[in-house]
N, C-alpha and C positions, 0 to 999 in steps of 0.2 A: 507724538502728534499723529493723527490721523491722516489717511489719505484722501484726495477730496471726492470730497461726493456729493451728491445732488441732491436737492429736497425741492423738491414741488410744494408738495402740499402734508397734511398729517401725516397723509400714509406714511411718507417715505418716514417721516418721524417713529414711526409708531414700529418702522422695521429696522431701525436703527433703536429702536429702545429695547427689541426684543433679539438685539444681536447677540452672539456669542460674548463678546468686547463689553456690553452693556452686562451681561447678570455677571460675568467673572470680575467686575470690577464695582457690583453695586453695595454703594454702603450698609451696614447692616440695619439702620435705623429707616432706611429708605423699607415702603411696605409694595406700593403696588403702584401703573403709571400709566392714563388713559388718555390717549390723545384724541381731541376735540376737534371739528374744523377748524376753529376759531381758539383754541385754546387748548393747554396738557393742564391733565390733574394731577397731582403726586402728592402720595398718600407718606406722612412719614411720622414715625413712634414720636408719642410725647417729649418733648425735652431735646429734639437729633439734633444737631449741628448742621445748619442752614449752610456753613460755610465748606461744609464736608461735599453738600447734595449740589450745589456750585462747580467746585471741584470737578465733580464727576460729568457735570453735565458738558464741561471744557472741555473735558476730554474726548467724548464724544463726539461733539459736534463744534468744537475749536471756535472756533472767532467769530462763527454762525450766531454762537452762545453769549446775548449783552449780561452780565451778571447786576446791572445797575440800573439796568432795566429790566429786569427779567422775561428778556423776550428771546424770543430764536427767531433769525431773519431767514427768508424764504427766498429760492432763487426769483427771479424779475427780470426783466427785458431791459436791456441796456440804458435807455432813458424812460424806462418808468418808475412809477411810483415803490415804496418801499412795500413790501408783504411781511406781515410780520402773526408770528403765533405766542401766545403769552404761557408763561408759563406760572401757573400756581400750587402753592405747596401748603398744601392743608396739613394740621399736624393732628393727631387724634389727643383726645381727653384724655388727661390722665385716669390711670387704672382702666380704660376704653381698652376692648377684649382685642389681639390683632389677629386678625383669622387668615392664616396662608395654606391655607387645608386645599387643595384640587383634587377635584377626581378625576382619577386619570381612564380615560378614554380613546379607545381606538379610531382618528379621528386626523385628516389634517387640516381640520378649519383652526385659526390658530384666535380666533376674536379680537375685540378690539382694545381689553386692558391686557398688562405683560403685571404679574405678580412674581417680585424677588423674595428669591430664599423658601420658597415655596417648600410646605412638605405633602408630598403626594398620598392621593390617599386612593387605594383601588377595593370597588366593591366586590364579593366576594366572588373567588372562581374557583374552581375544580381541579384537581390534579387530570392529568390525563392519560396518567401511567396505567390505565386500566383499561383505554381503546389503543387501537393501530393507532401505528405513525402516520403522523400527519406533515404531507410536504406540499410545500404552493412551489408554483413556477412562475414566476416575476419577469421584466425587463423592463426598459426604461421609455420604451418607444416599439412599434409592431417591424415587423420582416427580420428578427433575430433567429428568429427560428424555435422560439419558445416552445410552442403549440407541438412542432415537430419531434423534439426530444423529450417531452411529456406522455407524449405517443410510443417513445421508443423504450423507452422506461417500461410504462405499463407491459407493453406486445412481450417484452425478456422478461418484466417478473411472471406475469402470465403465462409465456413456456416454462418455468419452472415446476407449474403449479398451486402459485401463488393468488389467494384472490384480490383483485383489484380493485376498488372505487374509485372512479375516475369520473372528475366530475369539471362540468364547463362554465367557468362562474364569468366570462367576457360576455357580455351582455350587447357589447359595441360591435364585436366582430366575432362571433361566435363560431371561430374553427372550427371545434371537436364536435359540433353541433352540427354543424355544415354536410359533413361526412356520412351521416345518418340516414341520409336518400333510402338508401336499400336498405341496410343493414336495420336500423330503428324509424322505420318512415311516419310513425305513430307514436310517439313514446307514451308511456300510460303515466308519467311523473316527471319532471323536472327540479333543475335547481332554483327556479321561480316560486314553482309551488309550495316547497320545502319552506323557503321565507316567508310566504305570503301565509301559508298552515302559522306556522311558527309564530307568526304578528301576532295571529287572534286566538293562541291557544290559552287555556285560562292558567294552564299549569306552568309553573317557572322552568322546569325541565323538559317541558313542548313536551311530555309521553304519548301523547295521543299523535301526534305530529308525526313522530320518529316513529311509532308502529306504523299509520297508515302510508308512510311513505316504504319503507321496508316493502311491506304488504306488495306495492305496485315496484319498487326495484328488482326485486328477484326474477322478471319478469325480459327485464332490460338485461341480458346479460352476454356479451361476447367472446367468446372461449375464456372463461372465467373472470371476465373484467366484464361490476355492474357499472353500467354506464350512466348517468343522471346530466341531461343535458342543459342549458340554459335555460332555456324556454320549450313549450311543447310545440310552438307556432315561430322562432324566433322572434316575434315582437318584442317589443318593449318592457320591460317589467312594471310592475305598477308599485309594489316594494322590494326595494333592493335592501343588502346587506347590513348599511349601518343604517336603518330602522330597527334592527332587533337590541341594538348597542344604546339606546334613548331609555327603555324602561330599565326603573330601578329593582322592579322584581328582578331581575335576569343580571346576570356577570356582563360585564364592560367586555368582553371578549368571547361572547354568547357563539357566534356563527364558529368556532370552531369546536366548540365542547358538541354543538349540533351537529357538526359533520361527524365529529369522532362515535356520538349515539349511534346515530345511522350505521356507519361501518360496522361496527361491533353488531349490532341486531342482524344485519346480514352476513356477518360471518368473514369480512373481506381482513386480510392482511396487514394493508395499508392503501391509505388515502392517498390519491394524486391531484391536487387543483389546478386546474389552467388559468390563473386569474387575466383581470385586462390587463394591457400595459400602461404605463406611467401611473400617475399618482395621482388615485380621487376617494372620494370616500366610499365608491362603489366598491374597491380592494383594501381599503383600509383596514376594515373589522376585521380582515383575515390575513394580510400580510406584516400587519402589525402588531400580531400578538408572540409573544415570545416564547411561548408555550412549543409554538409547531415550525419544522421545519423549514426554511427558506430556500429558495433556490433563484438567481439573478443570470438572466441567459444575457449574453451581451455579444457584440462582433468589435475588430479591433476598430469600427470605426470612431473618429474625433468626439463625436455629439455624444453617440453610445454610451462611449467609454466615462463621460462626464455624465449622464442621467443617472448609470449604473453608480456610481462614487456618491450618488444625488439619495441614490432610494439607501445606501449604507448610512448615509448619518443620517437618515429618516428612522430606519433601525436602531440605528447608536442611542437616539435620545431618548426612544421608546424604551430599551434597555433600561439605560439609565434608569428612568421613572420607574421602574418596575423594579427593579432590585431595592431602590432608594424605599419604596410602597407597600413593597412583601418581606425586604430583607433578605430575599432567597436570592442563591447564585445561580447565576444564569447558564442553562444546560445547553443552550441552541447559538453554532453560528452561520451564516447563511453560508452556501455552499454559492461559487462564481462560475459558471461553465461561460468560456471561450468561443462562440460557435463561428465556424466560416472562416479559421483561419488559411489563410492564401498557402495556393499549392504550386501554382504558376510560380517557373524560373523566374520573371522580371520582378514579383512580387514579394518573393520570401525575405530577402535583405530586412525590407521595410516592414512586412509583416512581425517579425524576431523584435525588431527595435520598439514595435508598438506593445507586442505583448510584455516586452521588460520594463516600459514605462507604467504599466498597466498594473503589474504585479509588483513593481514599488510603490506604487500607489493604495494597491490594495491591502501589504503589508501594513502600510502606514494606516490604512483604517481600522483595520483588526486587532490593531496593536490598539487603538481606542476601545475598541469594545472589549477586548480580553482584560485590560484595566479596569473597567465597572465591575466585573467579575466575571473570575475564571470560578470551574467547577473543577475543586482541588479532588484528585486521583487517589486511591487506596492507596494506603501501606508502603508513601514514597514514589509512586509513578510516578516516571520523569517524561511523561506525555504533556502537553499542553491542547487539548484542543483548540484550543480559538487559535493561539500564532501557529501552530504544526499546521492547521488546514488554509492559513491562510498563502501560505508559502507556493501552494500550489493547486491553482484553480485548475480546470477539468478544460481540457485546450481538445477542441473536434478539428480538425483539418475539413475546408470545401470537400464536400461529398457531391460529385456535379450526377451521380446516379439517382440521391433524390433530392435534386434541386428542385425540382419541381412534380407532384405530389399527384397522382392521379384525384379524382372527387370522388371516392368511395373509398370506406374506412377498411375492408377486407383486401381492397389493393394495396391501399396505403401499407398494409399490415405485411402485405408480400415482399412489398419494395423496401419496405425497411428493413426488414427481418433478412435479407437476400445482403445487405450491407452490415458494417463490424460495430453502426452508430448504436444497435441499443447492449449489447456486450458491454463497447467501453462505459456506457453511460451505469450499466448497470453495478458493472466493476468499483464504480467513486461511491455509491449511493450503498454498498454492501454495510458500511461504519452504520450506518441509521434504521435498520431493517434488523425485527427479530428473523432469529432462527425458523426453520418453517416448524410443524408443530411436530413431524414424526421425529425430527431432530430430538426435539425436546424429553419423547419419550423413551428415545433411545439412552438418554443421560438416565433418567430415571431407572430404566429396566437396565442397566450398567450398573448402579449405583445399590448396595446393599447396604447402609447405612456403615457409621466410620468403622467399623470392626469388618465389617469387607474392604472396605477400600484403603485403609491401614495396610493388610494383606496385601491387593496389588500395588500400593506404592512401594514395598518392599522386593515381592515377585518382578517389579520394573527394573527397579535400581539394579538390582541382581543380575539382571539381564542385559541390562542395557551394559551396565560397569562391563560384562565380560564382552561384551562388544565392540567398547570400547577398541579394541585393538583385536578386530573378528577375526583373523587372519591364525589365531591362537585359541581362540573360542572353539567350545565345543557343541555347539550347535551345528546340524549338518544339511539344514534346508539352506537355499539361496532367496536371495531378493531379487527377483529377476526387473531390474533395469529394463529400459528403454536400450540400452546399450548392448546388454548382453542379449535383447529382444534380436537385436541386428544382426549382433554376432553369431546369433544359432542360427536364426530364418535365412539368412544369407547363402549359406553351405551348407544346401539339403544333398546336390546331389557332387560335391563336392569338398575336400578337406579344410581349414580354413588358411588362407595364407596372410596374414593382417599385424598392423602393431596398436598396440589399445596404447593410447595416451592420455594421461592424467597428471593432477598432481599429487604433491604428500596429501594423504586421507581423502582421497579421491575414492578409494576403495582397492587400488590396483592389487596390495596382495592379498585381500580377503575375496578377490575374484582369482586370482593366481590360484589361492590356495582350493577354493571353489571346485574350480576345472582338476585341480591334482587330486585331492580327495575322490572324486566322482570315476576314474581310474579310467573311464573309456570316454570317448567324443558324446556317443548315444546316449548314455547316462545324464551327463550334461546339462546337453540340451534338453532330456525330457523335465531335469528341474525348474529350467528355464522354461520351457514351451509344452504343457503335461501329453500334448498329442503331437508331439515332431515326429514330420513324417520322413526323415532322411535316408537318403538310401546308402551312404556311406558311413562305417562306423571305425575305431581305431583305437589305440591305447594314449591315454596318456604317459607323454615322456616328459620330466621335470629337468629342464638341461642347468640354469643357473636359478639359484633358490638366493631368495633376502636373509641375509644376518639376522635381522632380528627375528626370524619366525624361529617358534617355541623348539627346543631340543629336539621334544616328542615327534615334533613335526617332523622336522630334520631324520629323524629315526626311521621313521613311514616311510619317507620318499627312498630312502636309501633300503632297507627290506624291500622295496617295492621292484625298485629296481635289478635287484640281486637278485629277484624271481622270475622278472624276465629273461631277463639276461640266462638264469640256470634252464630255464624252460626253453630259449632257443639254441642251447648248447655255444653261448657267446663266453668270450672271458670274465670277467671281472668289470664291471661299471668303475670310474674315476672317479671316486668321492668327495665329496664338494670341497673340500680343504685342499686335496691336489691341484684341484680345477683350477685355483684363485690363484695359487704357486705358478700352473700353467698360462695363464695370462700375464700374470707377471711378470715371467721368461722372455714371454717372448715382445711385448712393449720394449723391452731392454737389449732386443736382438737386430740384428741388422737389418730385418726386412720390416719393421716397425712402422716404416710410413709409407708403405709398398699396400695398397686396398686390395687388390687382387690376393697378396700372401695372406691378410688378414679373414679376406674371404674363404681360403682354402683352412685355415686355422678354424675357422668357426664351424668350419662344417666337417674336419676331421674330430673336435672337440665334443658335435654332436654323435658322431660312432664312436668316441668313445666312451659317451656319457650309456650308450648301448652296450655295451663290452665290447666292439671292434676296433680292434686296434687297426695300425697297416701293415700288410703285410706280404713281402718278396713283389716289392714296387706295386702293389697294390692297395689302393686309401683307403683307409677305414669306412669312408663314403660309400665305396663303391661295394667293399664287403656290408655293409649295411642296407644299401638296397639290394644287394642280388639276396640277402636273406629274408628282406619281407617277401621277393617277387615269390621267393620258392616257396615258401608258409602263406601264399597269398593274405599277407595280413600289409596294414596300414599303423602309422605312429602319429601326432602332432606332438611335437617338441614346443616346450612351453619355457619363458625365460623371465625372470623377474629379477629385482635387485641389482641393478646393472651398476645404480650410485654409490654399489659398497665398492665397486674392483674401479670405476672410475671417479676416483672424487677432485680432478682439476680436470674436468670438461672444460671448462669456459676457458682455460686457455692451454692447455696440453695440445700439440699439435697432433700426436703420437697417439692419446684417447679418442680426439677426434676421428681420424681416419679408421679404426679401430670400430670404434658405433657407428659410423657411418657405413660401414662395410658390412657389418651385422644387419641394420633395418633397411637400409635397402639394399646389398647387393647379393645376401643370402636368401631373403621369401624371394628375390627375383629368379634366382639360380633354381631355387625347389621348384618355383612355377615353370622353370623350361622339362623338368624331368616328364619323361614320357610317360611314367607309370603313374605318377602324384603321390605315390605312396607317403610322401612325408610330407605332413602340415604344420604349417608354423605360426604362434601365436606370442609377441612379446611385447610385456607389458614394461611399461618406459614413463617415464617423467618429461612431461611437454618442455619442460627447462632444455633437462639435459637435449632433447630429440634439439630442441631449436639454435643449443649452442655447436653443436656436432654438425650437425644438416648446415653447412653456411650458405649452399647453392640450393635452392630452388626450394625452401623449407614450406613456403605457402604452399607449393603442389603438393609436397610430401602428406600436409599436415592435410588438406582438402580430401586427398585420396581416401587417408583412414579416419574423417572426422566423424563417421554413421556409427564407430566403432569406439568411439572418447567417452572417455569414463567423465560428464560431466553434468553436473548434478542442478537441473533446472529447479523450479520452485513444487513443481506438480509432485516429479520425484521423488522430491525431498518430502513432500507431507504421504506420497506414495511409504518412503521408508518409516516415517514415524508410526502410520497407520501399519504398516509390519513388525515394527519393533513392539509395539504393545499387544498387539496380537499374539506374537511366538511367546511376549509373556504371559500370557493368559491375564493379562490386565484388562484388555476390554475384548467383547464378546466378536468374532468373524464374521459382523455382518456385511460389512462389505471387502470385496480382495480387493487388496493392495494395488493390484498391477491393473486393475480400472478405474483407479482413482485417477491414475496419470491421463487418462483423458478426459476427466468430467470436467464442469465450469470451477470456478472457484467455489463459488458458495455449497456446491455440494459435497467438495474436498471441506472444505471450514466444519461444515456439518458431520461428514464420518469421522471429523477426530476429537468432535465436542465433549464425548463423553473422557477424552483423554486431559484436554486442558482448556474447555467451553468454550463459548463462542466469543466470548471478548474478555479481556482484562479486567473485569469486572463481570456486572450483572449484567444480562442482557441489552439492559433498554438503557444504559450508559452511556457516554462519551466517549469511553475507553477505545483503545483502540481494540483491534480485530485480533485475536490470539494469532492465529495462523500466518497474517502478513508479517504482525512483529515481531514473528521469530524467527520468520524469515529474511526478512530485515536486520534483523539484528544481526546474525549469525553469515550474515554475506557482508563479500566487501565490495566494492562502487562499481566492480562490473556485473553485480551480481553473483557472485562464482560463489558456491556455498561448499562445503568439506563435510563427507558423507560422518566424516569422524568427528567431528565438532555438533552435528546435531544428535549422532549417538549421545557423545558427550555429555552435551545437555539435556538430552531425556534422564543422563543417572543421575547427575548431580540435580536436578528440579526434582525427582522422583527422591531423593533421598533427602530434601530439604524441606519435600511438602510435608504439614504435619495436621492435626487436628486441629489448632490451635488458631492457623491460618484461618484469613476470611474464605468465603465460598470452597470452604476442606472436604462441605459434603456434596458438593454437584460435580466432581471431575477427582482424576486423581491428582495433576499438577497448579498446586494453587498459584495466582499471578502472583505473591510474592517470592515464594521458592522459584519459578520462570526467570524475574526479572535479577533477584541473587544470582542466577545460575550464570548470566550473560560474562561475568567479570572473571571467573576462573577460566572458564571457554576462552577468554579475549586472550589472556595466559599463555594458554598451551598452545593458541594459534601463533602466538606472533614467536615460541621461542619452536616450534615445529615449522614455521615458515623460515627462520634464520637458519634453523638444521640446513633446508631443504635450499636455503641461497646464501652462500657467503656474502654477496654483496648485499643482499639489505638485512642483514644480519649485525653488520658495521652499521647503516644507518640507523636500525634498532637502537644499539649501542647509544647511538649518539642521542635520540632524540631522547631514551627513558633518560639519561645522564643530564640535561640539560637543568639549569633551574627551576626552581619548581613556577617561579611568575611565566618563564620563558614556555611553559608547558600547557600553557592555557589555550582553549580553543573557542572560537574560531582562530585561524588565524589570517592577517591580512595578506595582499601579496607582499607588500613590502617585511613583513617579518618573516615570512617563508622563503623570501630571496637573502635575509640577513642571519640567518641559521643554519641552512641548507643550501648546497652547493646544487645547480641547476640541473646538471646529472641525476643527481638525488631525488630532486622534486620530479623528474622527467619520469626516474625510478619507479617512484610511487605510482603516481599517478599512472602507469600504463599499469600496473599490477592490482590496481580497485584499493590500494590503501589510501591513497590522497583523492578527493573529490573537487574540483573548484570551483565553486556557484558566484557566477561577477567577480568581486574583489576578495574573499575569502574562502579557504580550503577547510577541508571537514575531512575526519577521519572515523573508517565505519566501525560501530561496535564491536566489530570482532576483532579490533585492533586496538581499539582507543584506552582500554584499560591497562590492557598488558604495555601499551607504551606508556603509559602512566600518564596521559593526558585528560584533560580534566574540563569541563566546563565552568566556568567562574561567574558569582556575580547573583549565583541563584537559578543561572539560562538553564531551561529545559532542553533536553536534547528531541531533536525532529525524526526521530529514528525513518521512519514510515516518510515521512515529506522529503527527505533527503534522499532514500531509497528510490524514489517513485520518480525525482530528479533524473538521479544518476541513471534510472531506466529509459527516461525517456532519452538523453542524451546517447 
């Protein structure tokens, strides 16, 4: 039964005929239904069942509905007379043709008959894969701030270098026009003109139109954004937009194939529109074509938030129509920015609550349109565009610096640009924007056709494989980090006294071994820094060395040392097998939980790892300093592998005091010495530091965080762009170690020729190469393993093959990439068990579990019935559990190797989930 509802007059008839309720339930014999002042017509196939179109019409409109009278009674004033509408049902002639043909048009007059079952029919239109991208900026109502992050879009793609067409199609309230004072106080062309050319051009492709407007835009231009404003006078237009949408010469969706002309003749990028707000036919022709991208600016307020929901299923149907029309899947889903979310303490509770209501809502619309059709992905991509983006709209926080806008467009330009609004804005919009074109040619002049690039996919693998575990590798440049950037610039005029903290494949001994290999401090650093200017130099001492480094390695440091040692007339070095004997003496010795005897053990261990022993009540410390003072030379002792000689930190009383005596109360002891002869530098596993450290671990860890081995996202495409380098895979146009500070898109860009700019072809849905393998390969707090993206540059490089799609634009095709993810997930989660006993056990538990019990997402209530709350606390501080509301997600570099699985067909949100767990 329905709910009640009112009727006046036809209209409301006629909106109840044309409801959702009304076509999902109209009989199939029913053809089309025009309501009359006085009267409905309903059209229906020769021969229907009268008692079927009855039926339906109860349903509708319930007890309103006389079936015996065939009338619909009309609401009336309490004692007045009856109002009544008739309803008649014409049935057509047999063999009478039934024509439910529309054409569909960009348009929201909705007219006065509703045709069921309707097949849509669209007159012809153009691809558009052959102009820039085309994006409108939408809302549902004005003070969103539309106009303002259209603006800030353009002003960052415009710093990049990008050309811009920005054009001001609000007619009503014409912003970007407004702004013009100075900068364009004359325009020689408008977006007026452009229509009004257009109307009376005799050609169906406007050519005469699209040159002479070109002609006069190159003219309009602001640090490379041509500008096309409303009007040249702001008045009125005399023809708007869907006038060009009426002739049949021309496509039903004409005013964007003419923007996209225009760009292209002048050379721009991409297109930006500022349309008006809400919904008329003046934005129709252009925010309703499916062709070009969307953008819906909206604030958390109540009304907002409902226009915005209003103008999506205005989208949705258009969809619909159009796939149903063309048969083609639909490439575009509107993109939601957030604007003005509350910054103010009284506010943000309420603020949170609106935007989660907002983004279930929005969910639930996207989830409509990615049903009409999604744009299924190469070769198994488990991306989904329409629900991946829908997950996560573009959320701006109140920016009260430009709350309000000076009136001139080159201040405007100041005041934005001085704030972080067109960065982030430009950061979400990167998915929909080709490459810029030197990118382009840098893939090409990369690329030597497959019998070259066969070659460096092999010369990668090769390289990368031995990198794999660099620490053993015989390559002898470094990768100078951000970190080790710190580490050298730090102690120019002084030795280093510091502990690097990291985790497993963090890089700690392929830096370890780094600093050992390079034999003196100077050296070093100049790998790291090629003009360090430091005035202190010194030998490297290698005091505790990691088990797993290579024999050979092992060999080196001990001849290394036995050279010293013979060179300053010292005895014999204690060879690293004694060394492990010698800590384990003395853990077993009385003074075990004594920090001070530990301290003097560590720093007698360090003269003897020198040849001094002690001697006639004299420490080996002290014979170790009085012989650099005399040889005026300098040492930094260097220590790695701490987790082979201590493997129950987390609860050994006896280890603890043991590494805690070691990181902090031996570099404290060195730093009292007068002379500083001796630097200290140990690298350590942030676990172990934070199980040993129990007192004051936050200071600890603050002191030496400039100096932590950890690996941001810039770094990491910083390493990839070194790793294909050293392999001679792609050519050294840009260094590696300036990557780390450029924006994203020009990091995306220097590694294009490695594995292109999206998972696909450029102008795709796909997602963005660079984020999602970044993405991928991190877990929820982000934290990525220098060794896991080596990793996966060998295995994608020795997967990529000819055979693959896009084999000749890059060396890493997106399916060798997206294979690579699952053996990475592997070796992370049984190198993460290595490196913690305890989720090593929970590993255990969850790959063991059922295979139903392994399915993801999971609820809370099944993650509280599986997992002990420890466990889940577990995860979730270590970026392996994620929890978005009522379900946890596990990040790809985990999800495999625990053998968890998504079911059901669900695409995994790699990039939407990533982009969550960041913001949180």
């Amino acid at each position: 039964m329905i709910s009640e509802i009112y009727c006046y007059t036809w209209v409301d008839i006629l909106d109840r005929l044309r409801s959702k309720q009304a076509n999902d339930t109209a009989p199939n014999c029913l053809i089309s239904a025009e309501p009359l002042p006085t009267r409905i017509i309903l059209s229906v196939t020769f021969g229907a069942d009268i008692g079927e179109i009855n039926e339906w019409l109860g349903e509708l409109f319930g007890p309103r509905f006389d079936p015996q009278r065939n009338i619909i009674n009309l609401d009336k004033p309490i004692n007045g007379n009856d109002r009544l509408i008739a309803v008649d049902i014409e049935q057509l002639d047999s063999g009478e043709e039934v024509d439910r043909v529309i054409k569909l048009r960009p348009s929201v007059l909705r007219g006065r008959s509703v045709v069921y079952h309707p097949t849509y029919e669209l007159p012809a239109v153009r691809e558009l894969s052959d102009v820039p991208p085309i994006l409108t900026f939408h809302s549902s109502k004005g003070g969103m701030g539309r106009t303002t992050i259209t603006l800030a879009l353009a002003f960052a793609l415009a710093k990049q270098g990008r050309r811009v067409l920005l054009v001001d199609s609000d007619f009503e309230a014409p912003g970007i026009s407004a702004l013009l004072n100075v900068t364009l106080p004359v325009p020689k062309v408008s977006f007026a003109d452009l229509i009004a050319l257009a109307h009376t051009d005799p050609h169906p492709s406007a050519e005469n139109t699209v040159e002479l407007v070109s002609e006069r835009l190159v003219d309009q231009v602001f640090h490379s954004i041509f500008i096309l404003p409303c009007t040249r006078d702001l008045a009125p237009p005399l023809v708007t937009p869907d006038a060009l949408t009426v002739s049949t010469r021309r496509s039903a969706f004409f005013m964007g194939e003419l923007l996209g002309a225009v760009a292209k003749r002048v050379g721009a990028d991409v297109v930006l529109v500022d349309l008006r707000a809400g919904m008329s036919e003046l934005v129709a022709s252009l925010f309703l074509d499916p062709r070009l991208q969307h953008v819906l600016v909206t604030t958390l307020n109540g009304q907002a938030i409902d226009g915005t929901l209003h103008l999506l299923e205005s989208l949705r149907d258009v969809a619909k129509k159009w796939t149903d029309s063309t048969g083609e899947r639909l490439k575009n889903i509107p993109y939601v920015i957030v604007n003005q979310k509350p910054t103010d303490s009284s506010m943000i509770e309420e603020g949170d609550n609106a935007l989660k209501s907002l983004e279930e809502k929005l969910y639930a619309k996207f989830q409509e349109i990615g049903q009409i059709s999604t744009e299924l992905t190469n070769e198994g991509s488990e991306e989904n565009p329409f629900l991946d983006r829908s997950l996560a709209p573009i959320v701006i926080d109140r920016l009260s610096s430009i709350s309000i806008l000076p009136s001139d467009l080159e201040k405007v330009q100041e005041r934005l640009m001085a704030s972080d609004l067109p960065s982030k804005v430009l950061d979400a919009f990167l998915i929909d924007l080709p490459p810029t074109p030197t990118a382009t040619v840098s893939i090409i002049q990369s690329s030597h056709g497959n019998v070259g690039l066969e070659r460096k996919r092999a010369m990668l693998a090769e390289f990368a494989k031995e990198s794999v575990y660099a620490e053993n590798a015989s390559q002898s440049r470094i990768f100078a980090t951000r970190s080790l950037n710190k580490l050298v610039s730090s102690f120019r005029s002084e030795l280093p006294n510091v502990v690097v903290l990291g985790d497993k494949g963090s890089g700690k001994t392929y830096t370890f071994t780094s600093v050992v290999k390079s034999k003196t401090w100077q050296n070093f650093a100049r790998q790291v820094i090629p003009d360090f200017d430091g005035q202190v130099d010194a030998e490297i001492v290698p005091i505790l060395v990691p088990d797993e480094l290579h024999v050979d390695r092992k060999r080196a440091i001990t001849e290394w040392l036995e050279e010293m040692a013979t060179r300053d007339g010292a005895g014999s070095p204690i060879d690293h097998s004694s060394l492990g004997d010698a800590v384990g003496h003395f853990k077993a010795g009385d003074d075990a939980l004594k920090s001070g005897a530990w301290r003097n053990f560590w720093l007698e261990l360090i003269a003897r790892r020198c040849g001094y022993e002690a001697k006639e009540e004299v420490s080996g410390i002290a014979r170790l300093r009085e012989a650099l003072k005399n040889r005026q030379r300098r040492i930094v002792v260097v220590f790695d592998g701490l987790e082979t000689l201590f493997q129950r930190f987390n609860s050994d009383q006896v280890e603890q005091v043991a590494l805690e005596s070691l990181l902090r109360q031996v570099p404290d002891w060195l730093a009292q010495t007068p002379d500083r002869s001796i630097g200290f530098v140990a690298f350590v596993r942030e676990d172990l530091a934070k199980s040993a450290l129990l007192m004051n671990f936050g200071q600890f860890q603050a002191r030496y965080e400039p100096f932590a081995l950890r690996w941001n996202w810039n770094e990491a495409a910083a390493l990839a762009l070194w790793i294909a380098q050293q392999a001679e895979a792609i050519p050294e146009v840009v260094a590696p170690i300036d990557l780390i500070g450029m924006d994203e898109e020009t990091r995306a860009e220097a590694l294009m020729p490695l594995w292109g700019w999206k998972l696909g072809s450029n102008d795709s849905k796909e997602a963005r190469t660079l984020e999602w393998v970044m993405s991928s390969l991190s877990n929820f707090r982000t934290v990525l393993q220098a060794r896991d993206l080596v990793r996966f540059i060998y295995i994608s490089a020795e997967k990529s093959n000819v055979h693959d799609r896009f084999s000749e634009d890059r060396i890493l095709t997106p399916k060798a990439i997206r294979d690579a993810i699952e053996p990475c997930s592997e070796e992370r989660v049984k190198e993460t068990g290595e490196e913690n006993a305890y989720l090593e056990g929970i590993f255990r538990k969850i790959s063991g579990m059922p295979h139903n019990l392994r399915e993801l997402p999971w609820s809370s209530r099944d993650a509280v019935q599986r997992l002990e709350e420890p466990e889940l606390s577990a995860l979730l501080e270590f970026g392996i559990f994620f929890r978005r509301e009522d379900e946890y997600f596990v990040p790809e570099i985990y999800r495999s190797g625990l053998r968890l699985y998504y079911g059901g067909g669900a695409r995994r949100k790699v990039v939407t989930l990533m982009r969550r767990a960041r913001a949180q």
